[in-house]
C-alpha positions as CSV (number, residue, x, y, z in Angstrom):
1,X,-0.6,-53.3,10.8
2,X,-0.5,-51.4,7.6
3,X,-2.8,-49.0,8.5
4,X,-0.3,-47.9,11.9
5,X,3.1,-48.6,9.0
6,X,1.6,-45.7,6.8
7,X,0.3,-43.5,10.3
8,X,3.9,-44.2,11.1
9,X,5.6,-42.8,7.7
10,X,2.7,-40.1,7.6
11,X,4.0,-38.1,10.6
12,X,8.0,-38.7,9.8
13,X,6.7,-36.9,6.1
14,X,5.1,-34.2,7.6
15,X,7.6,-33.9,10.2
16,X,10.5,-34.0,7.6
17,X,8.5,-31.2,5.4
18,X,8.1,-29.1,8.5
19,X,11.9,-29.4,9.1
20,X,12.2,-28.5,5.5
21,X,10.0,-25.3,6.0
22,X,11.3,-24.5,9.0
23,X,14.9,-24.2,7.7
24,X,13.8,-22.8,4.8
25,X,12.5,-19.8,6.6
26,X,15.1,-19.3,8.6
27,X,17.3,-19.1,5.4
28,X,15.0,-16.4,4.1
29,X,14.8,-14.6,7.5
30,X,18.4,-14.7,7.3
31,X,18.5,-13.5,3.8
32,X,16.4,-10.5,4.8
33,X,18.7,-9.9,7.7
34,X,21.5,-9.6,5.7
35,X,20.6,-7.3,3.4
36,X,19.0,-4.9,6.2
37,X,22.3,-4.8,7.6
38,X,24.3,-3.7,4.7
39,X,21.5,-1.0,3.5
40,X,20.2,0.5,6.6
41,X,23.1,2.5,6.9
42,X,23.7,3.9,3.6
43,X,19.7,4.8,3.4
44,X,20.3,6.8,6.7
45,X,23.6,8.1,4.7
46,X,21.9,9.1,1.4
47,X,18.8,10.5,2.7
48,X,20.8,13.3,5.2
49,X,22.9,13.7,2.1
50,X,19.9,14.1,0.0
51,X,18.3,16.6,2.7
52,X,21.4,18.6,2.7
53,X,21.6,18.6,-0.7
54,X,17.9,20.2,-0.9
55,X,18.8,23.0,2.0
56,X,21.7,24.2,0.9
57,X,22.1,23.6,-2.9
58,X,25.5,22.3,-2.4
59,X,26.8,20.7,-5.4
60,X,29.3,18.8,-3.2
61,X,26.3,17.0,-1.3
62,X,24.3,16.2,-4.8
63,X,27.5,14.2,-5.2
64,X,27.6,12.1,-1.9
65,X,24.0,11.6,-2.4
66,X,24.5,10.0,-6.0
67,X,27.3,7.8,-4.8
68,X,25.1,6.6,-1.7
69,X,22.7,6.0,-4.1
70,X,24.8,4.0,-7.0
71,X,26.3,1.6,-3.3
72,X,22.4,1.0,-2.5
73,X,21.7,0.0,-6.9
74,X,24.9,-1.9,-6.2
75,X,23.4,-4.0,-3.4
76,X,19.6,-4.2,-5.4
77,X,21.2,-4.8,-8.4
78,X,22.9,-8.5,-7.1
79,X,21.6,-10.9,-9.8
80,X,22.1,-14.1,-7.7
81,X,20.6,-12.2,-4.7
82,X,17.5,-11.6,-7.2
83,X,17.1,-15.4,-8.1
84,X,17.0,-16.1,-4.5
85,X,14.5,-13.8,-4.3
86,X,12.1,-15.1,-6.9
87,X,12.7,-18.9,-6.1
88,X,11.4,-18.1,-2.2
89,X,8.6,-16.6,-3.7
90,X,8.1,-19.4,-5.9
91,X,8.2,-21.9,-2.9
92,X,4.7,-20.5,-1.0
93,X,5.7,-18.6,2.1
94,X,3.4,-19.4,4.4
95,X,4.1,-16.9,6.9
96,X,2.1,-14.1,5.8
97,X,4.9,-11.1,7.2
98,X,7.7,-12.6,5.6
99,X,6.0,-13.2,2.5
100,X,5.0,-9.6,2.7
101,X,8.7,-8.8,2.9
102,X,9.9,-11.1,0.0
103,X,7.5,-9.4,-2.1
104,X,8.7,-5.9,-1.3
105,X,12.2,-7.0,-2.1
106,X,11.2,-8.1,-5.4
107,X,9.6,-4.8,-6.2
108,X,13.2,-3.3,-4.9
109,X,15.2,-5.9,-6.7
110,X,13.8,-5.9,-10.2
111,X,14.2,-2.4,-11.3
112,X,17.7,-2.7,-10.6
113,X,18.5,-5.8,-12.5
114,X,19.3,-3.7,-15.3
115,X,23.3,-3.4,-16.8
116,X,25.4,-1.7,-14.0
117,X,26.9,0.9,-16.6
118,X,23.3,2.0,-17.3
119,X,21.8,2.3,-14.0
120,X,25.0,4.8,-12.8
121,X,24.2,6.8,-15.8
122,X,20.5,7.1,-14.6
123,X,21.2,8.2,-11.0
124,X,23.8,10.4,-12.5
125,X,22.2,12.1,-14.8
126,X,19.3,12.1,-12.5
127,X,20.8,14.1,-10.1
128,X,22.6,16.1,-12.0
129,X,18.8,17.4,-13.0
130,X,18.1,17.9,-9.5
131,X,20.4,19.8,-9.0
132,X,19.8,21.7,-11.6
133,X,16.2,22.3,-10.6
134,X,16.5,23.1,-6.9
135,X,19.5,25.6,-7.7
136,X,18.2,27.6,-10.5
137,X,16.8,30.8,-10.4
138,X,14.2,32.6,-13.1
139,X,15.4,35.8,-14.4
140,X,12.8,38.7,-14.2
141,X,13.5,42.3,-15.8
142,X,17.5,41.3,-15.5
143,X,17.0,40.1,-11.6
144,X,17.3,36.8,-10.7
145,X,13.9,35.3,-8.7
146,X,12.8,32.7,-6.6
147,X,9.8,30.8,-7.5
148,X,7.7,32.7,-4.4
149,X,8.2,36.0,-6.2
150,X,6.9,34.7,-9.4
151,X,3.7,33.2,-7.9
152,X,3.3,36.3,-6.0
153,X,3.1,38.4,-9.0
154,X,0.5,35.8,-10.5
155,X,-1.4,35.8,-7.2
156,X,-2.0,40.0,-6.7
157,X,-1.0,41.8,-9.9
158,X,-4.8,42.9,-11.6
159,X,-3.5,45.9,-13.6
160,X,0.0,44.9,-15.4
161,X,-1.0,41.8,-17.7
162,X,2.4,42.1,-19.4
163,X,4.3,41.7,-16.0
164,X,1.4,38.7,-15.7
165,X,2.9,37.4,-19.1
166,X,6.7,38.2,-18.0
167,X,6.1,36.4,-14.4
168,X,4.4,33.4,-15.7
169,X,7.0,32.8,-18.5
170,X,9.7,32.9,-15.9
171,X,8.2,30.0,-13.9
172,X,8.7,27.9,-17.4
173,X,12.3,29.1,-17.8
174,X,13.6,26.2,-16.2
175,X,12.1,23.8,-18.9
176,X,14.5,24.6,-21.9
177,X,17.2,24.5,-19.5
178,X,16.5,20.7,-18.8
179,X,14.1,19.5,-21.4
180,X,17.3,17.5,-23.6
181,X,18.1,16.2,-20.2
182,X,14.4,14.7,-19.8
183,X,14.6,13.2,-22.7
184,X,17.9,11.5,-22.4
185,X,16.2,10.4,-19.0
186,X,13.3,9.1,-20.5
187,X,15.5,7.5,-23.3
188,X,17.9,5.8,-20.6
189,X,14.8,4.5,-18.1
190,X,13.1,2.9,-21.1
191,X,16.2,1.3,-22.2
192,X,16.3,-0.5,-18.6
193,X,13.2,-1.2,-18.6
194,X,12.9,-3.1,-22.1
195,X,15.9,-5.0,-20.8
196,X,13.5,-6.1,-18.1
197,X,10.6,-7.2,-20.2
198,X,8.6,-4.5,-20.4
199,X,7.3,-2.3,-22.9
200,X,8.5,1.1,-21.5
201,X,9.5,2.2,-18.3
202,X,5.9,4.0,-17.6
203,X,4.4,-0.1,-17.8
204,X,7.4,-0.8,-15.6
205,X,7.1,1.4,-12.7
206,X,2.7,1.0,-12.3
207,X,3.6,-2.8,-12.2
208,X,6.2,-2.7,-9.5
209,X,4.0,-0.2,-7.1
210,X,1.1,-2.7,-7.4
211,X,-0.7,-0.9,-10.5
212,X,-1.6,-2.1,-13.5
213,X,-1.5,0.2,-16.9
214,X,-4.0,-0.1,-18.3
215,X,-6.8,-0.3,-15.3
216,X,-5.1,3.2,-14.5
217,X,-5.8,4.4,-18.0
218,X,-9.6,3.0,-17.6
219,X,-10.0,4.4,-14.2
220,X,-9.1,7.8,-15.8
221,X,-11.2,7.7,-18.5
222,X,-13.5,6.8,-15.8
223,X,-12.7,10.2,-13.9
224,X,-13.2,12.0,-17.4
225,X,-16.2,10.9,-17.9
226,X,-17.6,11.5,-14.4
227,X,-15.8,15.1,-14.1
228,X,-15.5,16.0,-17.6
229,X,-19.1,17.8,-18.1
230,X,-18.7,19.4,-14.2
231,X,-15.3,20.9,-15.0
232,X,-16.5,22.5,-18.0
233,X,-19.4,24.2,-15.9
234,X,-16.5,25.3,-13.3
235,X,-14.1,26.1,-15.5
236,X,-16.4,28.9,-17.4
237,X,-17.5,30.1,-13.9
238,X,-13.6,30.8,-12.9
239,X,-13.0,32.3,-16.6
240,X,-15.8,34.6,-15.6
241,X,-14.2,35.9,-12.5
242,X,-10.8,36.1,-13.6
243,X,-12.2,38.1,-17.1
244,X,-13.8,40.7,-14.5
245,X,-10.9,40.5,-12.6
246,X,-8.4,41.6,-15.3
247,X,-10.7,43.3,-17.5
248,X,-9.9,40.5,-19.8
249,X,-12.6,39.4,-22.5
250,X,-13.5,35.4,-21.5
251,X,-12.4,34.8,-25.1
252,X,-9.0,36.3,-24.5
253,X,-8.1,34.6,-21.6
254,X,-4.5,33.4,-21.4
255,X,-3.0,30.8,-18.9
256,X,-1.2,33.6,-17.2
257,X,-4.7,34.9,-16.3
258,X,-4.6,32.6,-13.6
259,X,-3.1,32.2,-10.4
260,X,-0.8,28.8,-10.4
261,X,1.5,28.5,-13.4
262,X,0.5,25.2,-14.1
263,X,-3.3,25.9,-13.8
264,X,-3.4,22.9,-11.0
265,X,-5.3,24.8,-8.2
266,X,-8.1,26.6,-9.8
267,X,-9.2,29.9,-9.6
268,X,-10.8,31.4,-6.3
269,X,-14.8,32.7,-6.3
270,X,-13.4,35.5,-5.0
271,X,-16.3,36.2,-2.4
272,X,-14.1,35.2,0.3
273,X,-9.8,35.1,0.1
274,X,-8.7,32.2,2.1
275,X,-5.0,34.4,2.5
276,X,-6.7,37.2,4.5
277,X,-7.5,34.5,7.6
278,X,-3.7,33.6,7.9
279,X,-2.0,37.1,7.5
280,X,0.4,37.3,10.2
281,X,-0.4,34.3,11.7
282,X,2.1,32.2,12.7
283,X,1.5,28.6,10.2
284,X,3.7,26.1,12.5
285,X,1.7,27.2,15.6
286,X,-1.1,26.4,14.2
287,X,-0.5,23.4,12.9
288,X,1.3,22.2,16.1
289,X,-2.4,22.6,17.7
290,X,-4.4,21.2,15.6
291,X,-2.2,17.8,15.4
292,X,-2.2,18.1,18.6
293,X,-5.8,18.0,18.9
294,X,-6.2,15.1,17.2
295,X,-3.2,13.1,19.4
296,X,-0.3,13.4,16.4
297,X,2.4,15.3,18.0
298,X,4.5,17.3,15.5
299,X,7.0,18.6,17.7
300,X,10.6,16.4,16.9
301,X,9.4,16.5,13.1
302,X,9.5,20.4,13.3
303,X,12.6,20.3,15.4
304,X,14.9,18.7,12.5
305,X,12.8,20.4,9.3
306,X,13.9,23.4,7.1
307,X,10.5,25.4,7.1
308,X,11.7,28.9,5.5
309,X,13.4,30.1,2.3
310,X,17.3,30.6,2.1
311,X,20.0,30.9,-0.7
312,X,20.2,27.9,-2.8
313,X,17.6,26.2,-1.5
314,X,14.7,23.5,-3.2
315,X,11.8,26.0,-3.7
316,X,9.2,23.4,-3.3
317,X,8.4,21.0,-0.3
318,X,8.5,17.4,0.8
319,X,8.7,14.8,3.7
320,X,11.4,12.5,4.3
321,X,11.9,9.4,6.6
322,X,15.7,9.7,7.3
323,X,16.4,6.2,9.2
324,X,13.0,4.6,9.8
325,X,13.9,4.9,13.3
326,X,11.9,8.3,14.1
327,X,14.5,10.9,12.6
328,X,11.5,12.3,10.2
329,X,11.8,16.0,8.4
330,X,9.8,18.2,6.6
331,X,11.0,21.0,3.7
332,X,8.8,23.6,3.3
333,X,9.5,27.6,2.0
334,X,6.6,28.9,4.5
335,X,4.6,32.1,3.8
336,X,1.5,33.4,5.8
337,X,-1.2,32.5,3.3
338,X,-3.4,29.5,2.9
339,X,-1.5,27.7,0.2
340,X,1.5,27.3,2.0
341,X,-0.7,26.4,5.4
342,X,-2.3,23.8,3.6
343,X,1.6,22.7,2.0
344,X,2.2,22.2,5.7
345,X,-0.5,20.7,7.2
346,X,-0.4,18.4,3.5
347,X,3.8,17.6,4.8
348,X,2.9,17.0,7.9
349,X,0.5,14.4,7.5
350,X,3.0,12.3,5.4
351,X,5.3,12.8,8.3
352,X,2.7,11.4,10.7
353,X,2.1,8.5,8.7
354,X,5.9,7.8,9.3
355,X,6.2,8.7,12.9
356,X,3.8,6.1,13.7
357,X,4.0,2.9,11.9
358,X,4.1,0.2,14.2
359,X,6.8,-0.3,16.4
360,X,7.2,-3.5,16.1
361,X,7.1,-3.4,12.3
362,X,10.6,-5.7,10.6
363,X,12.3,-2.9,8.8
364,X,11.3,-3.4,4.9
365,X,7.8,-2.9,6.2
366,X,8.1,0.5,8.0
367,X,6.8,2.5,5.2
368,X,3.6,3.4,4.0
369,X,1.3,0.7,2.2
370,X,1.4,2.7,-1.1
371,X,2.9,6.2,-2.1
372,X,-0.5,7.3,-2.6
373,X,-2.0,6.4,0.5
374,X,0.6,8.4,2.5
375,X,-0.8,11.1,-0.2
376,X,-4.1,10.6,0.7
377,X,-3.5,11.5,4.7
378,X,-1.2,14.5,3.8
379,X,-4.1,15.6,1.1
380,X,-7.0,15.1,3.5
381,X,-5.5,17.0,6.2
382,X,-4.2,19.5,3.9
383,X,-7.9,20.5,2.3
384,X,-8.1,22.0,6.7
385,X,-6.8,25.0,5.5
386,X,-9.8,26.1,4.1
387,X,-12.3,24.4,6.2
388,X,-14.5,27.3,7.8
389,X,-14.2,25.5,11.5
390,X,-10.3,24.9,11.0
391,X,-10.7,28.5,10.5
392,X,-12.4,29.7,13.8
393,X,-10.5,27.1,15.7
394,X,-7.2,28.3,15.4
395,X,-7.5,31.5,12.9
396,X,-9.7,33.9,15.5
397,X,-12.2,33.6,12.9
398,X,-15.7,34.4,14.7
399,X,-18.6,31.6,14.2
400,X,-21.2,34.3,12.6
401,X,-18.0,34.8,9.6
402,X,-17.1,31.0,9.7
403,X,-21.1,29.9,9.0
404,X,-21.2,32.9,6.2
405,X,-18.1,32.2,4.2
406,X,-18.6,28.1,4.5
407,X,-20.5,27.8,0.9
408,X,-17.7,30.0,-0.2
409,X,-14.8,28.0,1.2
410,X,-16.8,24.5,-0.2
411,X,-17.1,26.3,-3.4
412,X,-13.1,26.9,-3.5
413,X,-12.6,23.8,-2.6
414,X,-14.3,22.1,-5.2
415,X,-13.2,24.5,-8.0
416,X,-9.6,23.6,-7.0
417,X,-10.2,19.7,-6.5
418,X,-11.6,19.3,-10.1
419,X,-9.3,21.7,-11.5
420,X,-6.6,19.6,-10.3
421,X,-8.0,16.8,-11.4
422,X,-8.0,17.8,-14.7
423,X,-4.0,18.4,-14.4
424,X,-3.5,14.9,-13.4
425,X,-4.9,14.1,-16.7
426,X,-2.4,16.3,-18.3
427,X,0.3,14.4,-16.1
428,X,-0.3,11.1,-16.5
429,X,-1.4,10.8,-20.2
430,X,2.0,13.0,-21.3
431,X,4.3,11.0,-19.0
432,X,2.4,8.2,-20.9
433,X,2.6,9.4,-24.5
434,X,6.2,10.7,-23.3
435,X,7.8,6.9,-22.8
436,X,5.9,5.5,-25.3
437,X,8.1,7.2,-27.9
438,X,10.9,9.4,-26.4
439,X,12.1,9.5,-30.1
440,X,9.8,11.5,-31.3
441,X,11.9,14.6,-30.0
442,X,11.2,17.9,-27.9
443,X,8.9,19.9,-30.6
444,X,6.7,16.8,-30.9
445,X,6.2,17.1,-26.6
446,X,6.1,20.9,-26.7
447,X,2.6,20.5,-29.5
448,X,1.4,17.3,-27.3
449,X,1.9,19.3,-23.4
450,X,-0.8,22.1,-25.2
451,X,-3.0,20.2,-27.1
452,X,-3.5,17.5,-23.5
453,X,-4.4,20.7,-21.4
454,X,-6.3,22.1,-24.4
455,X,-8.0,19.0,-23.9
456,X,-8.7,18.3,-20.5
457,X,-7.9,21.8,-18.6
458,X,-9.7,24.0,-21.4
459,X,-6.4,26.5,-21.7
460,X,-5.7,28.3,-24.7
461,X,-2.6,27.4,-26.0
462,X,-0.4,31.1,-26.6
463,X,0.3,32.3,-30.0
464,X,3.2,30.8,-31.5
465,X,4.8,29.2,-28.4
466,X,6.7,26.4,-28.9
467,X,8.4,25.7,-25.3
468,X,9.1,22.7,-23.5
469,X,6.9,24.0,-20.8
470,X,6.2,20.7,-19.8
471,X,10.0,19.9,-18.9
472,X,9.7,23.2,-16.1
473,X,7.2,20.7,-14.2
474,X,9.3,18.9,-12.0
475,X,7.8,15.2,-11.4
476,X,8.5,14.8,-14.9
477,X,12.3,15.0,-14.5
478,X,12.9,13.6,-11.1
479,X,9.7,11.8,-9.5
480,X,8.7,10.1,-12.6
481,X,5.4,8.4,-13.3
482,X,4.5,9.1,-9.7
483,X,1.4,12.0,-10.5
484,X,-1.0,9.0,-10.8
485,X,-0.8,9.1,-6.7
486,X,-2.1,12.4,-6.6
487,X,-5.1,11.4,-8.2
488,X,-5.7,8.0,-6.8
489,X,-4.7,9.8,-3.0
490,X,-7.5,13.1,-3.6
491,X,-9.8,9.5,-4.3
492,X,-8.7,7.6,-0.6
493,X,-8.9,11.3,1.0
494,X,-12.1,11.5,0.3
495,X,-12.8,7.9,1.3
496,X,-10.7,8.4,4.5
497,X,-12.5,11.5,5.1
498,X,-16.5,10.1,4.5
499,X,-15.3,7.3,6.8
500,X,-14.3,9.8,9.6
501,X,-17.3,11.6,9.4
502,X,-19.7,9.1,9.2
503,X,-18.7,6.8,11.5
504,X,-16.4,8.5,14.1
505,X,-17.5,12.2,14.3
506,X,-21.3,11.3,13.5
507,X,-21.3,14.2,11.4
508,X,-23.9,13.8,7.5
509,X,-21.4,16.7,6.5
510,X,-18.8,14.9,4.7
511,X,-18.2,17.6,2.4
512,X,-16.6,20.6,5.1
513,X,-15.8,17.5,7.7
514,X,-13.7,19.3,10.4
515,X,-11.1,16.6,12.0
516,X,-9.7,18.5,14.6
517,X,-10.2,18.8,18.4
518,X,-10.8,14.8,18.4
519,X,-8.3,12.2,19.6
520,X,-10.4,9.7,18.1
521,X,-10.1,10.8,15.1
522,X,-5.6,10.6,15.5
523,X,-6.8,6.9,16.7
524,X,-8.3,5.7,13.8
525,X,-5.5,6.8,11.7
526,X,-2.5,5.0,14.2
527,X,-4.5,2.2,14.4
528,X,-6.0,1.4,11.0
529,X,-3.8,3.5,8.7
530,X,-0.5,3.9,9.9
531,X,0.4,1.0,12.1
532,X,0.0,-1.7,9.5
533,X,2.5,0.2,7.3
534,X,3.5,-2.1,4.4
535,X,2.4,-5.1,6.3
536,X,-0.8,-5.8,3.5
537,X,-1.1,-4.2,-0.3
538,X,-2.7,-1.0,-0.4
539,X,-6.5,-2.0,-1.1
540,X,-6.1,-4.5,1.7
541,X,-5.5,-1.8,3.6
542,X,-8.1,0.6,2.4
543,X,-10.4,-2.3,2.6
544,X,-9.9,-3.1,6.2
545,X,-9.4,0.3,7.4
546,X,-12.7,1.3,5.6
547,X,-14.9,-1.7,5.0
548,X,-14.5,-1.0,1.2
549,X,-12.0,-1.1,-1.5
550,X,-10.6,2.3,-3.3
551,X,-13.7,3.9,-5.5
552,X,-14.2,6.9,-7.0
553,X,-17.5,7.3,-5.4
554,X,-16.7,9.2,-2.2
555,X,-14.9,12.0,-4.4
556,X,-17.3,11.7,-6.8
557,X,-20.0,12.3,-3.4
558,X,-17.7,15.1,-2.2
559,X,-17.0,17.3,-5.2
560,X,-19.4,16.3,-8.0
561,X,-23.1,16.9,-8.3
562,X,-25.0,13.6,-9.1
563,X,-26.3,14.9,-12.1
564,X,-23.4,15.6,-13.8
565,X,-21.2,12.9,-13.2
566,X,-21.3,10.9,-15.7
567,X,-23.4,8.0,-14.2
């Protein structure tokens, strides 16, 4: 009899506690309801306000878009909303989706928990540097210039090194226009973020993407270490063929001796130019075909994009998911050579990433599982460009040419992935210096931007400059503490792309891999990449779309002779 009394009480307990649970997840789906309902709308509102904003330059739009954006901080920043938050995450969700979505509200919560007064005056200030940014203009010999003409100038002028000098000076104009306004940024993030509990706002915003500070400093020491003795190898080889180029002594060479103001891309062999294959050619056709190829249809993300330069508009490019309901657009400021077909394959893939996460995906999960694995689709599909088979696919390019430039293209390739490399360094260790101690004032960052791409790019600092170069960058300003992604996304490319190669196409070449003409290749990305969206943390993901978690050793496999890497 006491054994069937306690059977008895037993199952009323467990049935109680599953009542308990049961309600308790209703309350929390409930909770989650709500607050889809009030934000979906103004997310749809800000982002086309945001979009126009970036076509036209209109100062009347930057406004709406900062409004929108202080009514969504509003909502976020709900500090009873926020306990509720953290006490169901405290409880054990055992549903594995809906603790998936608690979490991601708390990462959306907690950087907004800050005082009201302050967060306005961030978003504020923020887009008033935007603005700033998308709507200014270099001035050149008295003319005023877009961004395009500068870079053109870097890209063909082998004669004029003063017009070199001139050009590559304008394209850092824009940082003592805005480099008191970084600072007061930087000032007013770390402010919220101490109130928060953190250190600075560079520990804050690593630890609510699901990245720790300090593993990201060791994996980049990591990266130095393995690239650092390559790069240097590299890096004399491209000062060789930009010294014959300009009739420049290697000793004399001057960061406008190279092509990208930033030195991010690297310098061509010059044996074959990539630009030559794409003269005339029409970009979005080609594109269109090879996405199609692989069974990503572009066509109603081209429909609704801005693809070509006009008057006041953003001179760089981007994706954007408008409504999480299939309204997805690209900005780009096309030209017919390979840079700007790989910016467009390289937008394109974000936007495939958004186009299709699983339908039946609850709304806080239709986004990507990281911001640098939506980076490491567009980057993979943006190296194409300069794959010798991408290039006789859908650039007329014969197969005799195709087979003879290949160690040339591979050679570009890696010249520019280790070179950019290298600027990530740059990026992340000045962003991290830069919120450590915003006090220490502009001349302090002007001597630091020099002596980190001294450092780790080999450039030679220019006589007597003391610019805030490093404000004319614009991630600094606007997308801060995000450059990590490139790096960590040019890792999962490669790791994406060996995968592909090895165990879809059958291919040993996971150096030039060529991923188009093959649905299956579209399939393995719906499937594994981009239908889970948020649903697991990003080296779930990686883990179960690969079999392994991130590591550098794909990269390292792809661009990096065994010998020199560190090991």
């Amino acid at each position: 009899m006491p054994m069937k009394t306690f059977f008895v009480l037993l199952v009323g307990t467990v049935f109680l506690v599953s009542c308990q649970n049961g309600n308790r997840e209703q309350e929390m789906k409930k909770f989650i309801a709500d607050y889809v309902a009030a934000v979906k709308p103004l997310e749809k509102q800000a982002n086309l306000a945001d979009w126009d904003a970036s076509v036209t330059g209109d100062a009347a739009k930057y406004r709406e878009a900062s409004e929108l954006e202080l009514k969504l901080t509003k909502i976020r920043s709900n500090s009873a909303d926020f306990e509720k938050i953290k006490g169901f995450l405290k409880e054990g969700i055992k549903d594995p989706v809906l603790k998936r979505e608690m979490e991601i509200l708390y990462e959306t919560f907690a950087p907004n928990q800050g005082d009201p007064a302050l967060l306005k005056k961030i978003i504020e200030k923020q887009s008033e540097v935007e603005q700033k940014f998308n709507t200014f203009r270099a001035t050149l010999n008295g003319k005023k210039v877009p961004d395009n003409a500068l870079k053109e100038i870097l890209k063909t002028e082998t004669k004029d090194m003063e017009k070199r000098k001139l050009a590559w000076e304008g394209t850092k104009q824009i940082g003592a226009e805005v480099a008191p306004d970084v600072i007061e940024l930087a000032k007013l993030r770390n402010k919220l973020a101490k109130s928060l509990g953190y250190d600075n706002y560079f520990q804050m915003s690593l630890a609510l993407s699901d990245l720790n500070d300090k593993d990201l400093v060791a994996l980049f020491d990591r990266l130095d270490t393995m690239i650092r003795g390559e790069y240097a190898k590299v890096k004399d080889e491209m000062d060789s063929i930009q010294a014959r180029k300009y009739g420049v002594p290697k000793d004399k060479l001057m960061p406008w001796h190279y092509e990208d103001p930033f030195f991010q891309d690297g310098v061509a062999p010059g044996l074959v130019n990539p630009d030559e294959f794409y003269a005339g050619k029409d970009l979005v056709a080609i594109a269109k075909k090879f996405y199609g190829s692989i069974g990503l249809s572009v066509d109603s993300v081209l429909k609704r994009s801005s693809l070509y330069e006009q008057p006041g508009k953003m001179q760089h490019a981007f994706s954007t998911d408008i409504d999480h309901e299939q309204d997805i657009r690209i900005l780009t400021n096309l030209k017919p050579d390979a840079e700007w077909m790989d910016t467009l394959l390289h937008e394109l893939g974000h936007a495939m990433y958004d186009k299709y996460l699983g339908k039946g995906l609850p709304y806080l999960l239709r986004e990507p599982a990281h911001s640098f694995t939506t980076e490491a689709v567009a980057m993979m599909f943006g190296r194409q460009a300069k794959n010798p088979k991408f290039l006789k696919t859908y650039c007329g390019v014969d197969e005799k040419t195709a087979e003879k430039i290949a160690p040339e293209l591979y050679k570009d390739m890696k010249f520019q992935q280790l070179t950019f490399s290298r600027w990530c360094q740059v990026m992340m260790r000045f962003e991290k210096a830069l919120y450590e101690n915003p006090d220490r004032g502009i001349d302090y960052f002007n001597k630091l931007w020099w002596q980190l791409k001294e450092k780790y790019q080999l450039l030679r600092e220019p006589d007597g400059r003391n610019n805030p170069d490093w404000a004319a960058k614009i991630h600094i300003a606007i997308y801060p503490v995000y450059y990590q992604n490139y790096m960590l996304g040019e890792m999962l490319a490669s790791q994406f792309q060996s995968y592909i190669a090895t165990n879809i196409l059958k291919t040993g070449n996971i150096r030039q891999t060529f991923l188009g003409e093959n649905p299956a290749v579209g399939n393995f990305l719906k499937e594994k990449v981009f239908a889970p969206g948020a649903r697991y943390k990003w080296n779930e993901m990686i883990r179960r779309a690969t079999g392994k978690k991130l590591t550098p050793a794909y990269y390292r496999d792809q661009f990096i002779s065994a010998e020199t890497a560190g090991k």
